[in-house]
C-alpha positions, -999 to +999 in steps of 0.1 A: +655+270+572+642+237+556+622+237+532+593+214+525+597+206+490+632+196+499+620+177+530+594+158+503+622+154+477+647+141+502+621+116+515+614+103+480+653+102+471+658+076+504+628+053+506+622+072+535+651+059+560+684+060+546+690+097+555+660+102+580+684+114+603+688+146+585+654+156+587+649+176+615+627+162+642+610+194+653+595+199+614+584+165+613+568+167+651+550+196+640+535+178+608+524+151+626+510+175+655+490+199+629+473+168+615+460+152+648+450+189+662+430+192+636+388+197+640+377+171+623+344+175+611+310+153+623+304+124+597+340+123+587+356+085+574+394+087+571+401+063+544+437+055+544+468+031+525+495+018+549+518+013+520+525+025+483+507-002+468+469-008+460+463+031+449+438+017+426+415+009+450+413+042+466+391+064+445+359+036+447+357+038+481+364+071+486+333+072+465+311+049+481+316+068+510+307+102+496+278+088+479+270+073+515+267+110+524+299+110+550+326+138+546+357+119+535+396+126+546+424+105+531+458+098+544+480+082+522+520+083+518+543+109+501+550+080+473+517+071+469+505+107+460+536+111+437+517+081+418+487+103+415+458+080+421+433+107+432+433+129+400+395+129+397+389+142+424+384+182+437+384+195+471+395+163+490+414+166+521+443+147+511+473+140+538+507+126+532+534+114+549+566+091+557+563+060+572+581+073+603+550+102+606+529+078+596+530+052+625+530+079+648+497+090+634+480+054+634+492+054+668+473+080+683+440+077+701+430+115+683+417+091+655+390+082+672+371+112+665+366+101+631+333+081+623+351+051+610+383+044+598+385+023+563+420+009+555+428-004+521+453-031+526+448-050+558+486-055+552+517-033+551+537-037+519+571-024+514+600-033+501+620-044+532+621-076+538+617-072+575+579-057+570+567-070+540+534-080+539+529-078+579+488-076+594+489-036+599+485-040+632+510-062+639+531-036+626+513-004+640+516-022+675+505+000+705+474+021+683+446+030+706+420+029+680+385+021+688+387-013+670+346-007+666+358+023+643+380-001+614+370-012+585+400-030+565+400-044+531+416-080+527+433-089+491+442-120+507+406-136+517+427-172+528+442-150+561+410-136+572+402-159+599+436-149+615+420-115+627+379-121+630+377-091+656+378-070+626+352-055+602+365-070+567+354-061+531+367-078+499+369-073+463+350-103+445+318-118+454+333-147+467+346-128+495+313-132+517+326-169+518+354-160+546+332-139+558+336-106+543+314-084+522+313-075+485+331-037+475+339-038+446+365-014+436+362-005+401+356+034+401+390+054+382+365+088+371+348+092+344+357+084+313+338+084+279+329+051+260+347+056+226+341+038+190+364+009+186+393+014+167+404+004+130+436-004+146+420-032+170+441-023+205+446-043+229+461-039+265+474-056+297+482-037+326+503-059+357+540-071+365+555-091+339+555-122+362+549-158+358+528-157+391+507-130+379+502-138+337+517-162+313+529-136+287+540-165+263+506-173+253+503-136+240+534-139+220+519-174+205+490-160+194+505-128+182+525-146+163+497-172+149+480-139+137+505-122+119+518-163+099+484-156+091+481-121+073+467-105+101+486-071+110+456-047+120+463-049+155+484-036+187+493-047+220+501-023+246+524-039+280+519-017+308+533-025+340+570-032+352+595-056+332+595-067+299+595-098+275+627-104+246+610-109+216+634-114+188+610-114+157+611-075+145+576-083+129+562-088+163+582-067+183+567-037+165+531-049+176+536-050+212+545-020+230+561-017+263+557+017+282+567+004+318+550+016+349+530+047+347+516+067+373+481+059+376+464+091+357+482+084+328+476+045+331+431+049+333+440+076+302+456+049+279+437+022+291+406+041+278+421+044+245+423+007+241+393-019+229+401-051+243+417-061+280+440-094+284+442-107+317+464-137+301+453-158+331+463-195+329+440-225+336+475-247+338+496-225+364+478-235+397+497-197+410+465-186+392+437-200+410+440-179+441+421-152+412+391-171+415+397-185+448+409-164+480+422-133+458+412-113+427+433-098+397+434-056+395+424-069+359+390-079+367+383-046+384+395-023+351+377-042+331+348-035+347+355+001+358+360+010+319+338-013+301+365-032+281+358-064+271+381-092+277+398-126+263+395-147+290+400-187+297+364-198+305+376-214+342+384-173+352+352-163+336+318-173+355+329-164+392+336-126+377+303-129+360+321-125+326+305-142+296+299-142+260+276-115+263+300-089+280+342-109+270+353-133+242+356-166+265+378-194+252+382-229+269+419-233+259+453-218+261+457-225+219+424-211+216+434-171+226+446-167+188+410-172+180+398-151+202+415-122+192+405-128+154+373-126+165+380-092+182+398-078+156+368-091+131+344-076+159+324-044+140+315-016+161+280-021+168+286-058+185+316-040+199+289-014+218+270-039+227+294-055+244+306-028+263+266-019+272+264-052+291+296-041+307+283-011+321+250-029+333+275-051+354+294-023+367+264-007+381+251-039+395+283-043+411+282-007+425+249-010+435+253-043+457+286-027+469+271+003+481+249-012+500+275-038+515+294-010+527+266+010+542+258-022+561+293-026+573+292+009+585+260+009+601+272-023+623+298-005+634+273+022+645+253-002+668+280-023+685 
């Protein structure tokens, strides 16, 4: 007999390929069978991730929807759930699967009972390089999905006019310049604005990655505060890799704790007072934050009212100011900016975070209402 928390463990163990063959085909046939059978409920969206990556996106839409008023179904892989995005949420109908079961599933024409279908990567990302980063489509070849019915998020806004008989939604507000509407994903649960702490905390969350931040001008301005007597702070790295810093003095400030599943990411983030993005005006890899793409950063920032240290230039077109985030207009210039958060009392700290929660729900707001749009067209085609 084979069991299914062996079936899930083995599926984890290979990546799901290297031993497929040893998972019996009639177990996974049935799987696939007891999903599509399934009555599916008037008013249902099936909101679904083709790949292990972009989990944080998942629980605002998933939200919108609900808040829409439309029952809500979500079909995601094994590894994704493993990375627990969906935490805040009770009674969902959550499926998972491998990427075998998976295409099988997308290819189906049983889909179409759903109301819409929302996917939240227009691509499929994995880690072969024969896939990677492919239009889902291109890769799902063969789906008899009522294209009417699909709804796909774009992180890449410079490739939307490769596919325009798609619906398209997009993270920034820029995004209606390709063509694609505002949502906004910056919902993680609830979570409790807290006093800031006498230990000023900071905290970056992303790959350590040239393309993504430049991690040297945290260490420069680390190190400009401690030459200059100031030691009442902390720095917390989360997110794969990992810098060598060879000063013990400032090794003991920043703190490393690697990749964490997403639960336990949103409950240390919350602990922390002050987000870095560490974006840099001089690296044109950058630009495309501001441009045709948007940093996860932005979208935590929001989502739990830190404020941020940010160069001026990433700023404005994420309405951040000097109401809501310390803006600086030069790489030199982050040292004095976190001084000034460090030297920040708790009541301007508050204040801060108020004007980040007025954006939040402005966002929300014009999101929802993008997204009800985007559904309702697909209604009247």
């Amino acid at each position: 007999m084979f069991f299914p928390k062996l079936y899930k463990t083995l599926i984890v163990l290979t990546n799901f390929s290297k031993f497929f063959y040893l998972i019996p085909a009639k177990y996974k046939k049935m799987q696939v069978r007891s999903f599509l059978n399934r009555k599916i409920k008037n008013n249902t969206i099936l909101i679904t991730e083709p790949s292990n990556s972009h989990g944080e996106v998942i629980p605002s839409i998933i939200k919108y929807c609900q808040d829409l008023g439309f029952n809500c179904e979500v079909l995601i892989t094994d590894e994704m759930k493993n990375q627990k995005p969906l935490k805040m949420f009770k009674n969902l109908k959550v499926f998972t699967f491998n990427l075998f079961q998976y295409a099988e599933i997308i290819k189906s024409e049983k889909l179409n009972k759903y109301r819409n279908i929302i996917f939240t990567s227009s691509r499929v990302y994995y880690d072969s390089p024969r896939i990677h980063e492919r239009f889902v489509f291109d890769y799902f070849k063969g789906n008899k999905i009522d294209k009417n019915k699909i709804i796909l998020l774009e992180h890449h806004l410079d490739l939307l006019d490769e596919k325009k008989e798609y619906k398209f939604i997009g993270l920034p507000e820029y995004s209606a310049r390709f063509g694609a509407k505002m949502v906004n994903t910056s919902y993680f649960g609830c979570y409790k604005q807290h006093n800031k702490n006498k230990t000023t905390s900071f905290i970056i969350v992303g790959a350590v990655e040239t393309e993504r931040k430049n991690h040297n001008l945290l260490l420069n301005a680390c190190r400009s505060l401690l030459d200059n007597g100031i030691d009442n702070f902390e720095v917390v790295v989360i997110g794969r890799g990992k810098l060598e810093i060879n000063n013990p003095e400032l090794k003991q400030k920043i703190h490393f704790l690697g990749r964490l599943k997403y639960n336990k990411m949103y409950k240390r983030l919350n602990k922390s007072d002050f987000f870095l993005p560490l974006l840099d005006p001089e690296n044109p890899e950058h630009d495309r934050y501001i441009t045709v793409g948007t940093s996860g950063s932005y979208q935590l920032v929001y989502g739990f009212q830190k404020p941020c240290l940010i160069h001026e230039k990433f700023a404005a077109p994420h309405f951040l100011n000097n109401e809501n985030s310390i803006i600086y207009s030069k790489n030199e210039d982050l040292y004095k900016a976190m001084k000034q958060a460090i030297d920040m009392n708790n009541s301007e700290y508050q204040k801060m975070q108020e004007n980040l929660k007025v954006l939040s729900n402005n966002l929300y707001n014009k999101s929802l209402e993008n997204l009800r749009n985007t559904i309702e067209e697909s209604i009247n085609v």
